[in-house]
C-alpha positions in Angstrom: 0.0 0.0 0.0 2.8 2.9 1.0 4.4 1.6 -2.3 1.2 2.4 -4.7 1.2 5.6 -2.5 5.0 6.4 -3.3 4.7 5.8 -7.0 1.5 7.9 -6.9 3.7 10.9 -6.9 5.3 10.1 -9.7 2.3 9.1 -11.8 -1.1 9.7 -10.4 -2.7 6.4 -8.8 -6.0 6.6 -7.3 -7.6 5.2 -4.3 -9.5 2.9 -5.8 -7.3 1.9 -8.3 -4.7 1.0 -5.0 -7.8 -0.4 -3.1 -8.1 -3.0 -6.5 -4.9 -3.7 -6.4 -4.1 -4.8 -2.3 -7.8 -7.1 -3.0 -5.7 -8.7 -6.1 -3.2 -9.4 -4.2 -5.0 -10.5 -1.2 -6.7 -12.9 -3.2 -3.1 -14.5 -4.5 -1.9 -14.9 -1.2 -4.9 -16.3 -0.1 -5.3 -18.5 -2.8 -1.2 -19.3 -1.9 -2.3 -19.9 2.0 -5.0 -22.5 0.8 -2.3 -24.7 -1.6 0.0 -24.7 1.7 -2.7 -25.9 4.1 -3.7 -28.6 1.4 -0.5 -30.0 0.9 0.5 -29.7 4.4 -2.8 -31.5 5.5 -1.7 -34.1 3.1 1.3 -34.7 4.3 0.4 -35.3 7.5 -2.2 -37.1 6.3 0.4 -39.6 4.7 2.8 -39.5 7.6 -0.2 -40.1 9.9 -0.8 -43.4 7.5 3.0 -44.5 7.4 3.3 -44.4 11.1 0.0 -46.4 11.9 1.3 -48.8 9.2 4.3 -49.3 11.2 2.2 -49.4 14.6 -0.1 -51.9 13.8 1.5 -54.7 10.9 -1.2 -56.6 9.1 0.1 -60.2 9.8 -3.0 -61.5 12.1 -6.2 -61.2 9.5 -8.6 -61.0 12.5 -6.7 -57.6 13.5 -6.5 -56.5 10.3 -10.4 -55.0 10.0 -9.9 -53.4 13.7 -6.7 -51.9 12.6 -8.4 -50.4 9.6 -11.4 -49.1 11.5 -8.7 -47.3 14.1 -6.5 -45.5 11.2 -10.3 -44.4 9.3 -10.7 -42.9 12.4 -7.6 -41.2 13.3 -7.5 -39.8 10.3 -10.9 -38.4 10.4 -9.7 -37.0 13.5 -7.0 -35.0 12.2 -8.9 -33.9 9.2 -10.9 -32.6 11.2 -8.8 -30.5 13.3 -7.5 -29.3 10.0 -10.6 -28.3 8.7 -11.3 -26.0 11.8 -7.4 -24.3 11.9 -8.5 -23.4 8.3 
C-alpha cells in the first residue's frame, strides 16, 4: 500500500485503483495460503498413514479389520482438526 502511494507521486494512482490492487493481491496470497494448508494437510495425512502402518502390521487377518477401522478414524480425526485451523 505505501508503495502504490510512493509511485502515486510520480504518476497519479488513485484510491481505488490502490484499493483494487491490495484485493488482487489479497486474493493471491490467499489462494497461496489455501495450496500450503492442502499440501501440508496431506502430508500429515500420509505420515499419519505411514506411522500407523508401522504401529499396527497386518500379519493377524482377525486384526487387520480393527486396525483399519482405528486408522479411518484417526485420520478423520486429524482432518478434522484441520478443517477448523482453516
Amino acid at each position: 500500500m505505501n508503495l502504490l502511494r510512493e509511485q502515486s507521486r510520480t504518476r497519479p494512482i488513485s484510491p481505488k485503483e490502490i484499493e483494487r490492487m491490495v484485493n488482487i493481491i489479497h486474493r493471491k496470497f490467499s489462494a497461496i495460503q489455501m495450496q500450503l494448508k492442502q499440501s501440508t494437510c496431506e502430508a500429515v495425512m500420509i505420515l499419519r498413514s505411514r506411522f500407523l502402518d508401522a504401529r499396527y502390521p497386518m500379519c493377524m487377518s482377525d486384526n487387520n479389520s480393527q486396525v483399519h477401522l482405528e486408522k479411518k478414524k484417526s485420520n478423520q480425526i486429524i482432518r478434522n482438526d484441520i478443517k477448523r485451523n482453516m
